[in-house]
C-alpha positions as CSV (number, residue, x, y, z in Angstrom):
1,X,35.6,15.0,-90.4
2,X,36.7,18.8,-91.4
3,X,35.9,20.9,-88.7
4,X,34.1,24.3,-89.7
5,X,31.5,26.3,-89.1
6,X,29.9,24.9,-92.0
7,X,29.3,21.6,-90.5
8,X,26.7,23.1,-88.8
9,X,24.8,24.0,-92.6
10,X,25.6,20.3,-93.4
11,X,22.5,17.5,-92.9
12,X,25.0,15.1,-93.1
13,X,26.0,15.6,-89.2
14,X,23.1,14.8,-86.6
15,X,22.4,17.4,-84.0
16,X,25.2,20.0,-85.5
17,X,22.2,22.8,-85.9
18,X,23.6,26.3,-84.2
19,X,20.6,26.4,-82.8
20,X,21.1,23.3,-80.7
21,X,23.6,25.1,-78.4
22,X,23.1,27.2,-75.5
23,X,23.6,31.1,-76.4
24,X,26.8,32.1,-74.9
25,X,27.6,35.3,-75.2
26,X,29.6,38.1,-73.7
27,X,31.9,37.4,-71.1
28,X,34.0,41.1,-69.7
29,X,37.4,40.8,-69.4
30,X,37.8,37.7,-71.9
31,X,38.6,37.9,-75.2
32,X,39.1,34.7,-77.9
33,X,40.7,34.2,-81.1
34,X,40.9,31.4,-83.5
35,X,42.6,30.2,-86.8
36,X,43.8,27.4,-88.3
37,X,48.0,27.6,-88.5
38,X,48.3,24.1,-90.6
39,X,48.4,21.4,-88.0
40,X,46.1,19.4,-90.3
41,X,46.4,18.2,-93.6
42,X,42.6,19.8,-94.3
43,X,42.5,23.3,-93.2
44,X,40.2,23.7,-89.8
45,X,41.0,25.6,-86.6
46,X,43.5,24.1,-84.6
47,X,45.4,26.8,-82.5
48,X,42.6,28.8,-79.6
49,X,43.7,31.7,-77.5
50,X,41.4,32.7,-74.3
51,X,43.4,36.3,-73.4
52,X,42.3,37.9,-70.1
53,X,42.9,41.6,-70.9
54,X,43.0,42.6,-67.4
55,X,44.5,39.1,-66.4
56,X,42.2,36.0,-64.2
57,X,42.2,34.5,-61.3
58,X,42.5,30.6,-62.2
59,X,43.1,27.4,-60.5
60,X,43.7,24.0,-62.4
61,X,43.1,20.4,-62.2
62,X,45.7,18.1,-63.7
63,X,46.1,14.5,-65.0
64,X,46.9,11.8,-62.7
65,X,49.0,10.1,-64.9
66,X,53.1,9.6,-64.6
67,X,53.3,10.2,-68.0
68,X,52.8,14.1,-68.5
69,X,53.1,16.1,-71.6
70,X,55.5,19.6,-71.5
71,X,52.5,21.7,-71.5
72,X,51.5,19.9,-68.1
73,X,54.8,20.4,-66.7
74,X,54.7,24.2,-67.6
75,X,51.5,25.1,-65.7
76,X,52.5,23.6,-62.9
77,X,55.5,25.8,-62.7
78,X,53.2,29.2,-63.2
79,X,52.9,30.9,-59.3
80,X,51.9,34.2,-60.8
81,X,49.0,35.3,-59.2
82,X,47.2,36.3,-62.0
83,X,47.1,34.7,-66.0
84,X,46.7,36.8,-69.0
85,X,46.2,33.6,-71.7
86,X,45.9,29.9,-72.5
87,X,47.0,29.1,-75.8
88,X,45.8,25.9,-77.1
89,X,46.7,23.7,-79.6
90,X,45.3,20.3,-81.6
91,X,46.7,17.9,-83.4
92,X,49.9,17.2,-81.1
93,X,50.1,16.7,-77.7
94,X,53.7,17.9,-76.9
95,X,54.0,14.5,-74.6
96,X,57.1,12.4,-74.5
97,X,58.9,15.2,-76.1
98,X,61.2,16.1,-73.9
99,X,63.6,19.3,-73.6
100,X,63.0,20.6,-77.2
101,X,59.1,19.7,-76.1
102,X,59.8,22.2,-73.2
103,X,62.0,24.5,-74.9
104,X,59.1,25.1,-77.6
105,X,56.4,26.5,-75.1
106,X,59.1,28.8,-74.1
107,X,60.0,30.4,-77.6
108,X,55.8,30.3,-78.2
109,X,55.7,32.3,-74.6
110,X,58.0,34.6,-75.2
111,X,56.8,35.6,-78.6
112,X,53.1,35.5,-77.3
113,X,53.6,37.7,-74.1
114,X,55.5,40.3,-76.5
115,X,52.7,40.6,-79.3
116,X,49.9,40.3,-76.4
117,X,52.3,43.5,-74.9
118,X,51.8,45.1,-77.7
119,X,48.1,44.9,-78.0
120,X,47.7,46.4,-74.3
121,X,50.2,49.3,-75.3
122,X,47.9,50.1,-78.6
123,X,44.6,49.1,-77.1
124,X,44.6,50.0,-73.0
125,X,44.5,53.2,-71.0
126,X,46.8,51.2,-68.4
127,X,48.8,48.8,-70.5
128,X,50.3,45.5,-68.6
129,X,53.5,43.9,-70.2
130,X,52.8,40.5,-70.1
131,X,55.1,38.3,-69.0
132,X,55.9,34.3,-70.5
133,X,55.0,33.1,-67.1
134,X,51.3,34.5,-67.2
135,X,50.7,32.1,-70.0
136,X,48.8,28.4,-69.4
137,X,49.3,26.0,-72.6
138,X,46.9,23.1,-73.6
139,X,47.7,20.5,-75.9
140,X,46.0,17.4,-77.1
141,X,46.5,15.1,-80.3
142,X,49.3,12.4,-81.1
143,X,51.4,11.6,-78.3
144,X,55.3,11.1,-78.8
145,X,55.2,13.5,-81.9
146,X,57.7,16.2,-82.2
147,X,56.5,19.2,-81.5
148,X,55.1,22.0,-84.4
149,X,56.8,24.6,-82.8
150,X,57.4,26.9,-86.0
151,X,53.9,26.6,-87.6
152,X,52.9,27.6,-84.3
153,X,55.5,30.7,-83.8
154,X,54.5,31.7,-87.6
155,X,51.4,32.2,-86.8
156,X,51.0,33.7,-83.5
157,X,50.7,37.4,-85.1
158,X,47.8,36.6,-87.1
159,X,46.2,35.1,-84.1
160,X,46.6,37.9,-82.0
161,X,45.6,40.1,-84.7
162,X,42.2,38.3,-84.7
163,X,41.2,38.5,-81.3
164,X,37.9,39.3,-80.7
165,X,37.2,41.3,-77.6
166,X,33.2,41.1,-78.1
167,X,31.7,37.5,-77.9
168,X,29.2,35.9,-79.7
169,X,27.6,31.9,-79.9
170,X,29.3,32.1,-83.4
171,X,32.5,32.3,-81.3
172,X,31.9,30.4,-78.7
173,X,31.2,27.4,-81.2
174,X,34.5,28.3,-83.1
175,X,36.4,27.9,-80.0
176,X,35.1,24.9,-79.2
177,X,35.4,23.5,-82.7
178,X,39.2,24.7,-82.7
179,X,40.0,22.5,-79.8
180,X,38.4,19.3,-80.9
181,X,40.4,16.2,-82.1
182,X,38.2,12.9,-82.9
183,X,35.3,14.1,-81.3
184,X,32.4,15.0,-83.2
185,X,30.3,17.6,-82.0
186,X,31.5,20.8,-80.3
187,X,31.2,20.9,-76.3
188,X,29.8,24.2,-74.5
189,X,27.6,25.1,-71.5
190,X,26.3,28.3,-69.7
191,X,24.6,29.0,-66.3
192,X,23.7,32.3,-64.6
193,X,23.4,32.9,-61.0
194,X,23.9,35.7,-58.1
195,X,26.5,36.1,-55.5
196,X,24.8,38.5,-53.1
197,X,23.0,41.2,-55.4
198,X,25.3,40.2,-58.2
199,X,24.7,38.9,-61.4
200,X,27.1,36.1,-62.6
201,X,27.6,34.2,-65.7
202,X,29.8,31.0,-66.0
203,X,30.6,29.8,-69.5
204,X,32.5,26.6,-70.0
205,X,33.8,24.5,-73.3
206,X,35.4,21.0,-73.4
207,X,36.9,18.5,-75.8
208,X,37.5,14.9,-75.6
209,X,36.2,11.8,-77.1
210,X,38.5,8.6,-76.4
211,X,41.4,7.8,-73.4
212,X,38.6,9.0,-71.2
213,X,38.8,7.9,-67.4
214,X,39.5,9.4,-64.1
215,X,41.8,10.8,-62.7
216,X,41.1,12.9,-66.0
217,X,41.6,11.6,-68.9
218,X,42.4,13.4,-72.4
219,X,39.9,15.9,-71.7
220,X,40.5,19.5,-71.7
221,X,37.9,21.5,-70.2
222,X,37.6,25.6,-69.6
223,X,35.2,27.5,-67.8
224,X,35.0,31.1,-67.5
225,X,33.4,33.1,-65.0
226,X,33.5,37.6,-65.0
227,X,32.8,36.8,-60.9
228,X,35.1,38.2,-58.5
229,X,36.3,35.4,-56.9
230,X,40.3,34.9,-55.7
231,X,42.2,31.9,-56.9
232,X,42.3,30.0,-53.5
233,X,38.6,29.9,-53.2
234,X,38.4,28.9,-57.3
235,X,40.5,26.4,-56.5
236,X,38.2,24.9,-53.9
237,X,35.1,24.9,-56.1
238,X,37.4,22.9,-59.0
239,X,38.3,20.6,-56.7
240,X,34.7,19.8,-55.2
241,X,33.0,19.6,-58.3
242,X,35.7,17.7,-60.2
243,X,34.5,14.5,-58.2
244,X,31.3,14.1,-59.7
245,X,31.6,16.1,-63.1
246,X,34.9,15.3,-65.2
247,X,36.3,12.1,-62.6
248,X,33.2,10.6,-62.9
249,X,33.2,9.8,-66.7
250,X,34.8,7.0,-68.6
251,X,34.6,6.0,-72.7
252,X,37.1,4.0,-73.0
253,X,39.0,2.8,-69.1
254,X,42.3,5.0,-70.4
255,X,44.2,7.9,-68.5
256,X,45.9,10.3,-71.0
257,X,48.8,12.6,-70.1
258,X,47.3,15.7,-70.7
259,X,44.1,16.5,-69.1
260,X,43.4,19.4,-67.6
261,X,40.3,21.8,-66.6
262,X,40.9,25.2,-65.5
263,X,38.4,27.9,-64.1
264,X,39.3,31.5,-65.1
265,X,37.2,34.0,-63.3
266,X,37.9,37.9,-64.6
267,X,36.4,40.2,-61.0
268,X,34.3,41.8,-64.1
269,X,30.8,41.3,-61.9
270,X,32.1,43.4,-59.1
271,X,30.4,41.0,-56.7
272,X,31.6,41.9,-52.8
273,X,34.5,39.8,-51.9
274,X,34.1,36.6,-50.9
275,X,36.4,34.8,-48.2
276,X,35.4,31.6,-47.4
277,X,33.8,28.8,-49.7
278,X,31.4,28.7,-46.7
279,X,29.6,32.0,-47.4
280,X,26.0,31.5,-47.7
281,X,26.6,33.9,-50.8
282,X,28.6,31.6,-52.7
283,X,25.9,28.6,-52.4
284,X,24.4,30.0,-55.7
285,X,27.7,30.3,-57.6
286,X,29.3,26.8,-56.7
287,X,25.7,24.8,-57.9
288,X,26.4,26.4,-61.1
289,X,29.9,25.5,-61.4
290,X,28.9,22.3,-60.8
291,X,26.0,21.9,-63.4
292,X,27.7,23.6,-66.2
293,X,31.1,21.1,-65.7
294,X,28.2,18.0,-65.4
295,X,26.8,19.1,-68.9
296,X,30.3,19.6,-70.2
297,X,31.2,16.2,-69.1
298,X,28.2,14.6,-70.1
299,X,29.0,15.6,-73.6
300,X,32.2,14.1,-73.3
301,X,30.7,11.2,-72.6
302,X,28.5,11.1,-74.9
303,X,30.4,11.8,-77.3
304,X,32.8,8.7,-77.0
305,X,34.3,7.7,-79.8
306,X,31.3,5.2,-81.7
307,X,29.1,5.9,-79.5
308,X,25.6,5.5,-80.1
309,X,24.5,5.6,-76.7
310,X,25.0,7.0,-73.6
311,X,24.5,5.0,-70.6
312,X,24.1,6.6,-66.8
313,X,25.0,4.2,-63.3
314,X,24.6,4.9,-60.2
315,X,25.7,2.5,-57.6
316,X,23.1,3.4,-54.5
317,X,23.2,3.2,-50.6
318,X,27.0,1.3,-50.4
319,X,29.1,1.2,-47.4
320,X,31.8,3.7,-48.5
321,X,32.0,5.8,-51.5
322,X,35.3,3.8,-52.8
323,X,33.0,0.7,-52.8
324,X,30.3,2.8,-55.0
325,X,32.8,4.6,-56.9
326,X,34.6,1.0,-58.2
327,X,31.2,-0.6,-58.8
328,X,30.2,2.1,-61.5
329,X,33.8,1.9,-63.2
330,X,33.7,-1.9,-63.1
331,X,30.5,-1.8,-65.4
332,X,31.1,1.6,-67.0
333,X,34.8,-0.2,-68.2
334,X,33.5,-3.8,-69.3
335,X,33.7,-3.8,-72.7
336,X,31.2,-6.8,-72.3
337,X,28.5,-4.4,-70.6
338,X,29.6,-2.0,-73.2
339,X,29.1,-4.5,-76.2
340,X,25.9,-5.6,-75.0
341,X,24.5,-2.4,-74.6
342,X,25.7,-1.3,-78.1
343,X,24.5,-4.6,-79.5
344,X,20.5,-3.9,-77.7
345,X,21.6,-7.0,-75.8
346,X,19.6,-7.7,-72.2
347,X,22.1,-9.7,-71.0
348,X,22.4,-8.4,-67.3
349,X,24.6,-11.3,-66.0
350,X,27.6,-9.2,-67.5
351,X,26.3,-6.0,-65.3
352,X,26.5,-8.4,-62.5
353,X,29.9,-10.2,-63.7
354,X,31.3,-6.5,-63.5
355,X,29.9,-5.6,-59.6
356,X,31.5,-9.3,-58.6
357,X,34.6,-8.2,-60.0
358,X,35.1,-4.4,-58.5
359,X,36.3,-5.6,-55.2
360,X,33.6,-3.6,-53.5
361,X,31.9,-5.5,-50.6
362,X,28.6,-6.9,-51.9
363,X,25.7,-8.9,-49.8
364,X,24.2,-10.6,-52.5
365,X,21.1,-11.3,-50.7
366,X,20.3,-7.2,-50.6
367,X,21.8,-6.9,-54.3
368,X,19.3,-5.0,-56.5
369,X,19.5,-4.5,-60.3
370,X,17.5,-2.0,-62.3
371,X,17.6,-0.9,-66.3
372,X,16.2,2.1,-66.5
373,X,12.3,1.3,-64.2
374,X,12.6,-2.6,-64.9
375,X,13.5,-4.8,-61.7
376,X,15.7,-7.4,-63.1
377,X,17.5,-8.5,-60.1
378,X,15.9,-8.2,-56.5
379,X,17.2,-8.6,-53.3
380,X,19.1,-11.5,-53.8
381,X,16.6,-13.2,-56.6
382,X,15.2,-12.6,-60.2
383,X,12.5,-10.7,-59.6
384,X,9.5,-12.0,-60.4
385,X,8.1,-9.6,-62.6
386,X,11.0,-9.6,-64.4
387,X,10.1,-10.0,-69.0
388,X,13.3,-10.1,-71.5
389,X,11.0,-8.8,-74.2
390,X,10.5,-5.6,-72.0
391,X,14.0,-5.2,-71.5
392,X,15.1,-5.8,-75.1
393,X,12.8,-2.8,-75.8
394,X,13.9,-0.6,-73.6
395,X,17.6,-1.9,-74.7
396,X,16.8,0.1,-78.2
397,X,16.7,3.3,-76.6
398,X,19.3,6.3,-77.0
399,X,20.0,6.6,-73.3
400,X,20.3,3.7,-71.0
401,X,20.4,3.7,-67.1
402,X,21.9,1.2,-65.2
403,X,21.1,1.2,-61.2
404,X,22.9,-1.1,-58.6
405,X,21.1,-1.1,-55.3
406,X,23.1,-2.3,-52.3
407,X,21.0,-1.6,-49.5
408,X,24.3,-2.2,-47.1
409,X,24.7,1.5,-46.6
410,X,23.9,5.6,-47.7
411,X,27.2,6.6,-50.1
412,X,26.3,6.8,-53.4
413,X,28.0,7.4,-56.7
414,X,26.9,8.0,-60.6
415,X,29.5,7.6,-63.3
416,X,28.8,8.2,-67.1
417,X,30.0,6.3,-70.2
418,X,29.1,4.9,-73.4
419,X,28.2,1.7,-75.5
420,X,31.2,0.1,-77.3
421,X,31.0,0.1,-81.1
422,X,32.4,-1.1,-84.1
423,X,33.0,2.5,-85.0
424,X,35.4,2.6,-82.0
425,X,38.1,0.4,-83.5
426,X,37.6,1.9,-86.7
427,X,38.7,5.5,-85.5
428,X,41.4,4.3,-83.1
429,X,42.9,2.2,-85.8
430,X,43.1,5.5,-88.1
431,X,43.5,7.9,-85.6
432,X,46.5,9.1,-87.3
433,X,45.5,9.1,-90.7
């Protein structure tokens, strides 16, 4: 698929209508740019550039992998308070690259925190020079690829030259489209709130279709905030809502080594200061964090690669949340359950083979199993109300819910994943074509 704004004129794409996506808008104190600097054999976007004219307070959430791409390494060594960019890029992943890897996000620094100087000299009343290390990079693509450092470097002018220090949904989309690799559908999500007598928006985007399982996976994720809120207390919200937003989605079982999701807030609100993530204040804020990284990484989940359906488990009243946490990831991970689901299949004895085989501690005799409202398995027993037929219908359904019961406890857990196609084998056997 060519990327472009034009997919969303094309019929041929289902639910690709501009008018199916939230209306971001303006954010002060961000400002985006995006072109396409040849990454790809078809010409689409490919390199995206979130620049904080003022500079953000940030915090990040990496990969858990031991494998970790340059870019990965790079943010980890930023300690400046504040960031003035992240520069992303599609197509490669600058992993397994090594030094030259490394060496390449220097050059691409250096020559971006000198143009971006420039800008604040010709467009400021208090111009910043901005320095290498105020820089965050993203990457995603083909792992183990040498690096496109100088199509990158050649084209760093023009996209500074392009920035757009007004935002529009038109942009929004263009960013998010610019990020993508094999997913299909462009990833966004808004929320507004108060902190005190405040109005606050939060904006988010995300990519990521396939190697998609906690602790991140290749997702990249971005959300945006103009609240006034310091980078120790950002930090704090990432962390609580990463749990049950991006580490609780899986397509595919796979860990990649780039993930990461970073909150940028700009101080644009001019909210009072807040100094503990216990302020009542803050209550407000931190729900909408949460529910616009949930949307983003429901999309991502949905979005897995094949997917024509996206299934939702909970794992309810288990003794610990490790226990609840592994039972969803068993079944989310089975590429039997997966199969099934994709084939319309009611075949719940693989839902059960993958809750045997979490390790979680399981009485089977308060074991409960539910698709979507029908009782298939009940404390201990086929329930006796239970029909195939029924279930087989509700089986051809878009969404599918899958509820384990364990009535040994109160921790709960949801995860969120998809069916397993043919589709899936087709684009992962071509991903590089």
């Amino acid at each position: 698929m060519d990327f472009s704004i034009n997919n969303f004129f094309d019929k041929k794409y289902k639910d690709t209508k501009i008018g199916h996506f939230q209306d971001l808008e303006h954010i002060d104190g961000l400002s985006i740019s995006t072109i396409s600097c040849g990454l790809y054999d078809k010409k689409r976007d490919d390199l995206v550039l979130f620049y904080f004219r003022e500079g953000a307070n940030y915090a990040n959430v990496f990969t858990q992998s031991k494998l970790v791409s340059e870019n990965i390494k790079w943010n980890k060594k930023i300690k400046d308070k504040k960031i003035f960019g992240i520069l992303i890029n599609t197509r490669n992943a600058n992993a397994l690259t090594g030094k030259e890897g490394y060496n390449s996000l220097k050059k691409i620094s250096l020559n971006l925190s000198k143009l971006l100087s420039s800008k604040q000299i010709s467009d400021e009343d208090k111009p910043r020079e901005i320095k290498p290390n105020q820089i965050l990079f993203a990457c995603t693509g083909t792992i183990g690829e040498k690096f496109p450092e100088n199509l990158i470097l050649n084209n760093i002018k023009n996209l500074v030259e392009k920035i757009k220090y007004n935002q529009n949904k038109l942009i929004w989309i263009k960013a998010a489209l610019g990020i993508m690799t094999t997913d299909t559908k462009p990833k966004l999500s808004m929320a507004e709130c108060k902190i005190g007598g405040s109005d606050v928006k939060i904006y988010g985007v995300a990519k990521g279709s396939g190697m998609i399982f906690p602790n991140m996976a290749t997702t990249l994720g971005f959300i945006f905030t103009d609240a006034n809120i310091s980078s120790s207390i950002l930090k704090q919200i990432l962390n609580l809502n990463i749990k049950t937003t991006f580490n609780a989605i899986t397509c595919d079982g796979d860990t990649s080594t780039n993930d990461m999701v970073s909150i940028f807030s700009t101080g644009k609100a001019k909210n009072k200061e807040i100094k503990s993530l216990k302020d009542p204040k803050l209550k407000q804020f931190v729900n909408s964090v949460h529910q616009v990284m949930l949307n983003l990484a429901k999309r991502v989940a949905s979005d897995g690669e094949g997917a024509t359906k996206f299934v939702t488990i909970k794992c309810l009243n288990s003794k610990t949340d490790k226990d609840a946490k592994n039972i969803c990831f068993s079944i989310a991970n089975s590429p039997l359950v997966k199969t099934a689901i994709y084939g319309q299949d009611p075949n719940w004895g693989r839902i059960a083979m993958a809750i045997g085989k979490s390790g979680s501690t399981v009485k089977i005799e308060k074991l409960s199993i539910l698709m979507g409202s029908n009782i298939i398995f009940n404390k201990g027993k086929l329930d006796k109300n239970y029909n195939e037929n029924i279930l087989s219908e509700y089986m051809k359904n878009e969404n599918i819910e899958i509820t384990v019961d364990l009535s040994i406890g109160n921790k709960n857990f949801t995860a969120y994943t998809m069916d397993l196609s043919k589709d899936y084998i087709e684009i992962n056997s071509d991903y590089r074509s």
